[in-house]
Each structure stands twice: as C-alpha cells, then as structure tokens.
N, C-alpha and C positions, 0 to 999 in steps of 0.2 A: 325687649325693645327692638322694633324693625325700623330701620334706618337706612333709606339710599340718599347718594349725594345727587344733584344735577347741577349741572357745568354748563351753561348755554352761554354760545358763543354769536354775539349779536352784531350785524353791518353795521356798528352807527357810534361813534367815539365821540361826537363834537356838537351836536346838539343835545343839551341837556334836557328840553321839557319829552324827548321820545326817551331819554336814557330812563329819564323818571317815570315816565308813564308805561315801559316794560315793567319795571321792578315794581311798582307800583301792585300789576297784577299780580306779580308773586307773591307780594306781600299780603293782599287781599287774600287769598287761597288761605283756608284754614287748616291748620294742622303744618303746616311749614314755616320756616324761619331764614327769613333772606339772610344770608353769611354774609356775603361780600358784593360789590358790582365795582368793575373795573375800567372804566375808560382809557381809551389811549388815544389821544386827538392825532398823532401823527399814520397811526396802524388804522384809523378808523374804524376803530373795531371795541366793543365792550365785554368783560368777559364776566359773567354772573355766577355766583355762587349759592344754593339753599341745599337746609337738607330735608328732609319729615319721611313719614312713611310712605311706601310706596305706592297707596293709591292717589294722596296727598300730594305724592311729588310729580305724579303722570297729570293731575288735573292743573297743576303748578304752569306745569312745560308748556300743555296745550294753550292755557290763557295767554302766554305770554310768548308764544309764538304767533299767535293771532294778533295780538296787538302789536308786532313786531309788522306781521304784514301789512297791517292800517296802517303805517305810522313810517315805513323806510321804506322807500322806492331806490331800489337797485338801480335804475338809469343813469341816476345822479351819484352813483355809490365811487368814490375815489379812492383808495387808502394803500398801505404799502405792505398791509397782511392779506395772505391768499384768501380768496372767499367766492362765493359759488351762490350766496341767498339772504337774505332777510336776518333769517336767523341760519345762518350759515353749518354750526352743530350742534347737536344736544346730545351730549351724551348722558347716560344712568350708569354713578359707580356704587357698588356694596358698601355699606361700613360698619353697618350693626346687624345678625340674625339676618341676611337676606344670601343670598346665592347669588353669583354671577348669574346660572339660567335664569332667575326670574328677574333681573332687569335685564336679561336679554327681550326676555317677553313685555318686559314695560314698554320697551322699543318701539317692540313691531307692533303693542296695543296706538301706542301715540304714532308711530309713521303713520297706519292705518288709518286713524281718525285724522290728522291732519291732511292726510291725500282726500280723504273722504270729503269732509267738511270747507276744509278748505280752500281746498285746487290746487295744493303746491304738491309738487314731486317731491318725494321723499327716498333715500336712496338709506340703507342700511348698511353700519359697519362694525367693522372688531366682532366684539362674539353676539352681536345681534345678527351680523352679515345673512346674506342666504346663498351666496358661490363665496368659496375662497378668491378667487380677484377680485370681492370690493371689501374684503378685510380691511383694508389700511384705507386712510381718509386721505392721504396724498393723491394717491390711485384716484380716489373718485374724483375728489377736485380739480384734477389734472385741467388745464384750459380755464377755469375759472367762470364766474357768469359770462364772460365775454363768449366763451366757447361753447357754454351751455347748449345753443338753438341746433348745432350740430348735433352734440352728442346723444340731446335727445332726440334726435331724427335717426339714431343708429339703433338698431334693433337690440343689439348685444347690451345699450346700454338705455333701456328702458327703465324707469324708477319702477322701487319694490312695491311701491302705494302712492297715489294721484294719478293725475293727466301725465301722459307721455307727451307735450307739448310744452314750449319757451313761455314761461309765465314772466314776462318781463320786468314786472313791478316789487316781485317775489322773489324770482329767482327760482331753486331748488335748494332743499335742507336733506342734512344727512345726520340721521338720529342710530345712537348703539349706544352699546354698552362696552364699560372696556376696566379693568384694574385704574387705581387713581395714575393721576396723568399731572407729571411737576412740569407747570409752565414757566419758564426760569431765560433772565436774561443776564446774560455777562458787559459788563461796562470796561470799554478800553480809553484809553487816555488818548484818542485819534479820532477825528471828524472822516475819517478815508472807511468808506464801508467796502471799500475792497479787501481793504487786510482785515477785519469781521469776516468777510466770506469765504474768505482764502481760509483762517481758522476755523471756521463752520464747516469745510471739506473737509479736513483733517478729523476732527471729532468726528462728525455725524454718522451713523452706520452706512446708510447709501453711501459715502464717499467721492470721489470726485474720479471724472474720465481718466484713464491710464492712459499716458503716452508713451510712445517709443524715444531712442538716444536724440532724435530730430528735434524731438517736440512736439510728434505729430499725432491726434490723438487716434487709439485703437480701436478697430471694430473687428465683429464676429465673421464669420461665416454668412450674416443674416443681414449685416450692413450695419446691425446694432451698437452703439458704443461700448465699450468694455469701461464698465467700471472697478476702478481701487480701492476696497473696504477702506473704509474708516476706521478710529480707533476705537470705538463702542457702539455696543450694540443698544437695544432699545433708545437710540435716541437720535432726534433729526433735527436739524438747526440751519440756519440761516443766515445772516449778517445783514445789517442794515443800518442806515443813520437815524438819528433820531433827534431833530432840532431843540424841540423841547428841552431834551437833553445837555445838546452839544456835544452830542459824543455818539461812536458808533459802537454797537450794540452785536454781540452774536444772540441772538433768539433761539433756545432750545426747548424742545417737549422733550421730558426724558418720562419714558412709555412703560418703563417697569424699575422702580426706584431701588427695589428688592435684588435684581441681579443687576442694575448699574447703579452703584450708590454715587450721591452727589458730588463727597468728595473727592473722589480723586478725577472727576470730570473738572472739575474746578482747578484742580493742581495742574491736571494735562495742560487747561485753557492758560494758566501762567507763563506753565512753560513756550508752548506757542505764540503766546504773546509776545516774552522775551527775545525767543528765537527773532522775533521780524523788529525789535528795536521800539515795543510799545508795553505798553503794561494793561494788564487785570486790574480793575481799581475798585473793583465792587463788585455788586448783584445785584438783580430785583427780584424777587416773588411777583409773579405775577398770581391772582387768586391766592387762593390757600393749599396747604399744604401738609400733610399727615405728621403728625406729631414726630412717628419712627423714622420718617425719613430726615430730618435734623437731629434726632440722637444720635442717629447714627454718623453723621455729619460729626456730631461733635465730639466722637469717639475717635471717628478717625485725624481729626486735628490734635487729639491730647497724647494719641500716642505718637503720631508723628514728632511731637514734640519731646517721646520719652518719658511721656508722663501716665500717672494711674488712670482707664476711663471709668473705673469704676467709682465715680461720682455722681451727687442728683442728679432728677430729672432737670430740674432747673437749672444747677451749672452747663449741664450738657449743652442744654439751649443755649446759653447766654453764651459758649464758647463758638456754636457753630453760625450764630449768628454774629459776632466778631471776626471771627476768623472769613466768612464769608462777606463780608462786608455789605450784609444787607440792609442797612439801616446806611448807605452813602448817597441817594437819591429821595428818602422819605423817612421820617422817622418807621422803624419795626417793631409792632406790638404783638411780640407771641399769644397773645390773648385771642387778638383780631384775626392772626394772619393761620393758626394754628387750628386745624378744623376738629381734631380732639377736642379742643378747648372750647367750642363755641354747643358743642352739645351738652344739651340738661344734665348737670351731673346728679348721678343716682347716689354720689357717696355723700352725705349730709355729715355723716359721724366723722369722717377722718379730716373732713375738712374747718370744724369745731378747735378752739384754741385746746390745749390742754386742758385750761381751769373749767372752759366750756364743760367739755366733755366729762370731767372728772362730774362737775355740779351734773349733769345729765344723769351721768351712772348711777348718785346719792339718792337720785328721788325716786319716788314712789310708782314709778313706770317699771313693767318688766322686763323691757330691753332698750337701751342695748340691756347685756346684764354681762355671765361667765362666759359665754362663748365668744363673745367682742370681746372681752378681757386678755384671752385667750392668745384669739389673733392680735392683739394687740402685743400683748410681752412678744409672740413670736416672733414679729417685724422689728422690735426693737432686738433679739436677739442680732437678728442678719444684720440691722443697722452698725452693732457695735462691732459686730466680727469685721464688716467694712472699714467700720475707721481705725481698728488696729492696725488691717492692711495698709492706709492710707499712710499713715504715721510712721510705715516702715520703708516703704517707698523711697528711695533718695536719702534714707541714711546710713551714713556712714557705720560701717560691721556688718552690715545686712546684706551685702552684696549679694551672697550664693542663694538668697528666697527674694528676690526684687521680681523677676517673673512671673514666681508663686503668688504672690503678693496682689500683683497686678490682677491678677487673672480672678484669684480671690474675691477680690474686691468688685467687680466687674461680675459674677457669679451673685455676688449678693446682693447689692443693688434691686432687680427683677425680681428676690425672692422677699426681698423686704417690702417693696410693693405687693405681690401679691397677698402676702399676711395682710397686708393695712387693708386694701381691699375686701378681702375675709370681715373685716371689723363691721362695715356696712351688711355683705352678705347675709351675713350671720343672724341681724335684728332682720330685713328682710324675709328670713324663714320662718323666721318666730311669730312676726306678723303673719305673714300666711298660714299659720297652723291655728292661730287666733278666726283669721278673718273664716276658714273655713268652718271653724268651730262656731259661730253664729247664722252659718246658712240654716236656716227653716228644716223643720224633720216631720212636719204634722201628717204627710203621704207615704205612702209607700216609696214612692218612687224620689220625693224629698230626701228619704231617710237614706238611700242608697245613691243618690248625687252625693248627698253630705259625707256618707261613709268614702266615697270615691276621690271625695276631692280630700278630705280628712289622711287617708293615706298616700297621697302626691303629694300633701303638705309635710306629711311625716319622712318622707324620702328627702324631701327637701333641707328638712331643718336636719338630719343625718349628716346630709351630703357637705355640708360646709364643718363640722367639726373635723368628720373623717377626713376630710382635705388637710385643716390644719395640724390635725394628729401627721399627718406623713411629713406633712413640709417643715414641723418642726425636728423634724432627723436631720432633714437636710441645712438647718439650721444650728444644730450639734455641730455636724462634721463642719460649717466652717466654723465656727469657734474652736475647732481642735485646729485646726487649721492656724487661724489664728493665733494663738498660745509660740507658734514658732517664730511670731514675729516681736516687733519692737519690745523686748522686757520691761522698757518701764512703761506697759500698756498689757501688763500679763493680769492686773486686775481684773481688767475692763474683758478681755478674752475670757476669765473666769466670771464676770457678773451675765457674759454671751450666754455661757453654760447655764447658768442659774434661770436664764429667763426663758432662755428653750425648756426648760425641764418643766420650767413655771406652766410655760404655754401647751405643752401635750399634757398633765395632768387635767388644768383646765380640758382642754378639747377633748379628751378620753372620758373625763366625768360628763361632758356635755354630750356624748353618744350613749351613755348609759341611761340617761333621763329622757331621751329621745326615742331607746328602740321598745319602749312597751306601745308606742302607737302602731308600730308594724304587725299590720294582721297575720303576714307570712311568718310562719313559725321558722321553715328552713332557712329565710333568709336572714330570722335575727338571730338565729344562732351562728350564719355561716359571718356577720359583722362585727355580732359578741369575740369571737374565736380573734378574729382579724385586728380587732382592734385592743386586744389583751395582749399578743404576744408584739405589737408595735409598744407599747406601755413600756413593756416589762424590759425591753430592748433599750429604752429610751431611757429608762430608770436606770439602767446597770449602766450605759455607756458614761450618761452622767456622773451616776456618784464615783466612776473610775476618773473621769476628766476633774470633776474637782477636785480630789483626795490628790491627784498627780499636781496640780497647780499652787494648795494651799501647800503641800511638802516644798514646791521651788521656792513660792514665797517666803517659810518661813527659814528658808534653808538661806535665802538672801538677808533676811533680817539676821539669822546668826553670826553674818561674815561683815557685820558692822559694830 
C-alpha cells in the first residue's frame, strides 16, 4: 500500500459555501479520502487534510487548488495567519511505502502544472526546494501577499513554475514536501497576546533579538540583528488572540516531532507560562496528527509521574490526550484526529472479537489457520510478560527491579503488537500463494509468469513465520525476565513461557510446510539449517525456564 498525506493550507476560514466547495473537489478525486478540513474564522485560514496514493493525491491537490483560485480572491483576504495565496501551501508528506524523494517529485510535478495551467506562481520548499534558501516556508513568505508585487519583480526571487508576475486574485502558492508537520496550539488563561509571544520567543528555534545590559538590541558587523536561540529546535510559533476563543493562543508548527517531542515542549510552555503569572490551560490539534507522536506524549507523562509507560496503545492515548488538555476547546476523537487511525485497516483478523475469530479459525477456510495461531500465542506471550511487569511496579519488596520492570514492560508492548500484526500477515501470505496458484499456465510464457509469481508468493508466506520464529525468543527472554517479578504473578510468567514455546513450534512447523515451494535448492537448505537451530534453542531455553519455575512454585506450596 502506497500512501502520501496532503496538507493544503487554504486563504478562506469564514465562508463556508468556498470552504465546501474546496473539499468538495477533494472529495470528488477518486482513490482519496478527505481526513479532515479545518477552519479558523479568526486566522482566516482552512487547513485540509486527505490521504490516497500518490497519483491520487497530486490529481486531488491540483483540483482543489484550482477551485481555490475560482473561488478566493486575495484582495479581500484579512486574517491573522501569515499567507502569500489562495492556497497558500501544499504540502506532500510520506506515510505508507512512498520515499520522501518522490513526493518531492509529486511537488515539482504539481508546482509545474499549476504554474502551467493555471497562472499562479509556484515557489518550492523543504525537500522539494531547488536552492537551499527557499527550504523553509517562513523565508519564502517573508512579506506576505502584500509584498508579493515586489518580490516577484526581484530576479533572485523568481517562482520555480508560473508567471514571474503579481497575480492579484491568486496570489502565489508554495508546494514541497516535508516529514509530518504538528500544527499545535497552546491555550493561556490571558486575552494579552503579548505574553503568547513573549512565550513563543522563548520556545521557538529562531528565538527572539538579543539585547545588550541597556536593553538595546544587537546587530552584526552587517547591521543585521543578532538573534538568541530559542529553547527548541524544529519548531516556530507565534502568539496570538483568538476571540472565538477568548483566550490568547501561542501557535506552534513543530517541523520534526521525532527529535522534538511534544511533551516536554508542553511542560517548557507551563513553565513559561507560570514564570509571567498566567497558566497553560489546554491544547488544540490543529489537523491531524501521527499516532507516534501522542505515544510518545503519553509516555512521557507516565513517567514523569513515576509510573510504568509500558501500557496499550490505547491507555497511552487516552493519557496524552488528558494530560495535554486537548479535548478543553472541542471534544477530542482519536479516531478523527489520529491519521493512523483514519487509514483502511489491512488487519481484519486481530481486529475480530475473540469468539469472532476463534468461529473463523473453526471453519472450513484455510486461513487464517497455524501460522495466525502462531502469532497469536506469541503476542499474548509479550502481553503477559508485560502485565507481570506491571503488577510489580509500585510494589512494595520490589523496589531493587522497579526500573527493570518498567523498562520491561515498555520492551514488550511494541513486541506484542508486532506478533498481533503477524496474525493478519501471515493469512495475507497464504492468500497470495493461493491467488497465484490460480493464475492461467496454458502458454509458455503463462506458465513461467505463474512459476514466478508462484515463487514470490512462496518467499512471502516464508517470511512471516521466520519473522515469528525469531520474535518469539525475544518473547522467552522477557518472560524470564519476567519470573523476577511480582511472585504471586510467577504463574502468569510461567504460562509467558508456555505460549512462546507454543508460538515458535507453530512458526517453525509453518516454515517446514512452506519451504518445498522454494525452487532454490541452496536457499532452502540455508533456511531449513537457520530455522532448526532457532527451534532447538528455543526448546532447551524453555523447558529450562519452566522446570526452574514449576520447582519455585512447588517449592512455595511446600512452605504452606
């Protein structure tokens, strides 16, 4: 599955028959799925969210850029977010199977036809740019539509595709590509958008002028101001009132969520807050937002608190979205706001009740069948090994493995997902060895498509046991792991054992039944080899971890 997101950022927040009649187009566009649309009547500005494949998403962009330019005339354009056009950005971010380079090229295919077709200057940024100085979208918008007639009269800043000439009605757009972009606003309990931007210096990377003991602020050599870094990097923010609201607002893009995570931008903006005698009182999301970037959020709230993070995906959410107070201006629906969540899920099997899924396996269909099984016992291995960690956590005797614990717990999590995951993979393969196994053989050349695809499907349906066969080691070790904690949870550590064992037997028989499709003689012997001495490893570890566990156990029943 090939999957880019587009983000278009449109002039127009307050009338609704152009808001509708943008989305409208996106919607129209086949093979795409409008996520979100976002107006802000006081920003005047709408921020759109869809995602689909990437030819999908380029033909998306252009419709709806075009109807952007029928439909908003920049003359009349007022609002209190910086903007430069019509459709002011678009950006294309990766999220499934796609490269940043080729939504870089999605870019420069859409600047291109837009300049072409349409007449609007197009400027490119982030990794579609074509100089490092229009990287950054600040830089380009520098001056805004107002400044626009200028800057396109300057040679150095000639747009990368359209007219080098003031389209008035239009404006100019600036289309790239760029890693996802959290458009995020902090809520202060103050109508004073000065002390918003007084705190927006502080955070923001660019930072704010440095001045001397006077107060007077500093310049170079060159006459240029001397700016004071900020307290983080990838991220630039602003402060502003916001009536709607009633409250003034710091405005952040935070531009790489991966090296600045949300939360402790959030804790800074507290402290700050505090500092000048007003408070943090909440959040917004604006648009949507990557699932890992609130895990991680809500990891770092559980242990600030001292607590295990090594809980669901679900608690996590539900902590980082309390903790951040995103749901104090609008109800928050991780479903809606969560852009994981809004993509076709491919997993059908793990998402099945228990008794569903069990009735599935019973019947007369060949998968899922053993290798779902498989992965199945696996994930609940890492599950249980988790919640002994949990259970040990904060109790009392346990003190010298609460670290261990944690960390544990937090290790298995991610591994228990991916087994579950494997559940779906796994009939997925199986399918494919099926569906190839019906392609047509009556030609020559039929018969060696078939043979062709017949052996990709055979690698495939490989690939996901030998996966589970490893990850259940890893699923051993914490169950051993495990066993060091909570003793009246030394069962539950010993049934860990049992179902990793369960689950590589499974996965091991399921690569045996697999590799006689493999035409390559050297390679199934060099997988046979690889995947017997992981067995045999897996089998001795085991029957040592349980022999050592049913001895404590019954060694504690003696002592009663």
């Amino acid at each position: 599955m090939r999957i880019v997101e587009c983000v278009p950022n449109f002039s127009e927040g307050r009338e609704r028959a152009v808001i509708d009649a943008i989305a409208e187009a996106i919607r129209a566009t086949e093979g795409v799925e409008l996520l979100d649309v976002d107006p802000g009547r006081d920003t005047n500005r709408t921020v759109v969210t869809f995602i689909g494949p990437p030819e999908a998403a380029l033909e998306a962009a252009f419709r709806a850029i075009a109807r952007a330019a029928e439909r908003i005339d920049m003359r009349r354009h007022q609002g209190a977010h910086p903007r430069m056009g019509a459709t002011d950005v678009c950006p294309f971010v990766p999220v499934a199977g796609v490269t940043m380079e080729e939504c870089a090229e999605l870019a420069r295919r859409l600047g291109r036809r837009v300049g072409e077709e349409l007449g609007i200057p197009v400027y490119l940024y982030e990794a579609a740019a074509s100089r490092p100085e229009r990287r950054s979208l600040s830089d380009i918008r520098k001056g805004e539509y107002e400044g626009l007639a200028a800057k396109l009269a300057d040679p150095a800043w000639a747009p990368d595709f359209g007219p080098a000439r003031f389209c008035e009605k239009s404006g100019a757009t600036v289309i790239g590509a760029r890693e996802f972009l959290i458009a995020y606003n902090f809520n202060l309990n103050t109508r004073d958008q000065k002390i918003a931007h007084d705190i927006a210096l502080e955070i923001r990377e660019a930072g704010r002028a440095a001045k001397n003991e006077r107060g007077e602020t500093l310049k170079d050599e060159n006459g240029k101001t001397v700016m004071r870094p900020g307290k983080f990097r990838h991220v630039k923010a602003v402060g502003w009132y916001i009536p709607d609201y009633s409250c003034a607002q710091i405005s952040m893009n935070l531009t790489d969520y991966k090296q600045t995570p949300l939360g402790p931008v959030f804790d800074e903006v507290c402290r700050q807050a505090e500092a000048r005698g007003v408070r943090c009182t909440g959040s917004e999301l604006v648009g949507l937002a990557p699932k890992a970037c609130l895990l991680e959020a809500g990891r770092h709230f559980l242990r600030k608190a001292g607590k295990s993070a090594g809980v669901p995906e679900k608690e996590l959410i539900r902590v980082a979205v309390q903790s951040l107070g995103l749901a104090e201006l609008a109800p928050f629906d991780p479903q809606k706001k969560i852009i994981d969540y809004r993509i076709p899920d491919a997993r059908p099997l793990i998402s099945l009740s228990v008794r569903d899924f069990a009735d599935e396996l019973s019947s007369d269909s060949p998968a899922p069948g053993g290798g779902s099984v498989a992965a199945l016992a696996g994930s609940l291995a890492a599950a249980l090994a988790a919640m002994v960690a949990q259970l040990t956590v904060g109790k009392k005797g346990y003190e010298a493995v609460q670290d261990e614990m944690k960390r544990l717990a937090e290790e298995a999590q991610p591994l228990k997902d991916r087994l579950l995951y494997a559940v779906d993979e796994d009939t997925a393969a199986f399918n494919a060895v099926m569906a190839a196994a019906k392609l047509p053989k009556g030609t020559p050349e039929q018969k060696a498509a078939r043979e062709r695809a017949m052996a990709e499907a055979a690698r495939g349906a490989l690939e996901v046991p030998r996966r589970v066969l490893a990850l259940t080691g890893e699923a051993l070790e914490l169950a051993r792991r495990a066993a060091a904690g909570n003793q009246n949870s030394l069962s539950d550590a010993g049934t860990a054992v049992a179902c990793a064992r369960a689950a590589a037997e499974g996965a091991y028989q399921n690569v045996l039944i697999n590799l006689p499709s493999l035409p390559d003689a050297e390679e199934k012997a060099r997988i046979r080899a690889e995947a017997k001495r992981c067995i045999e490893e897996t089998r001795a570890r085991a029957a040592a971890l349980l022999s050592e566990i049913e001895g404590r156990l019954l060694s504690a029943l003696d002592k009663t």
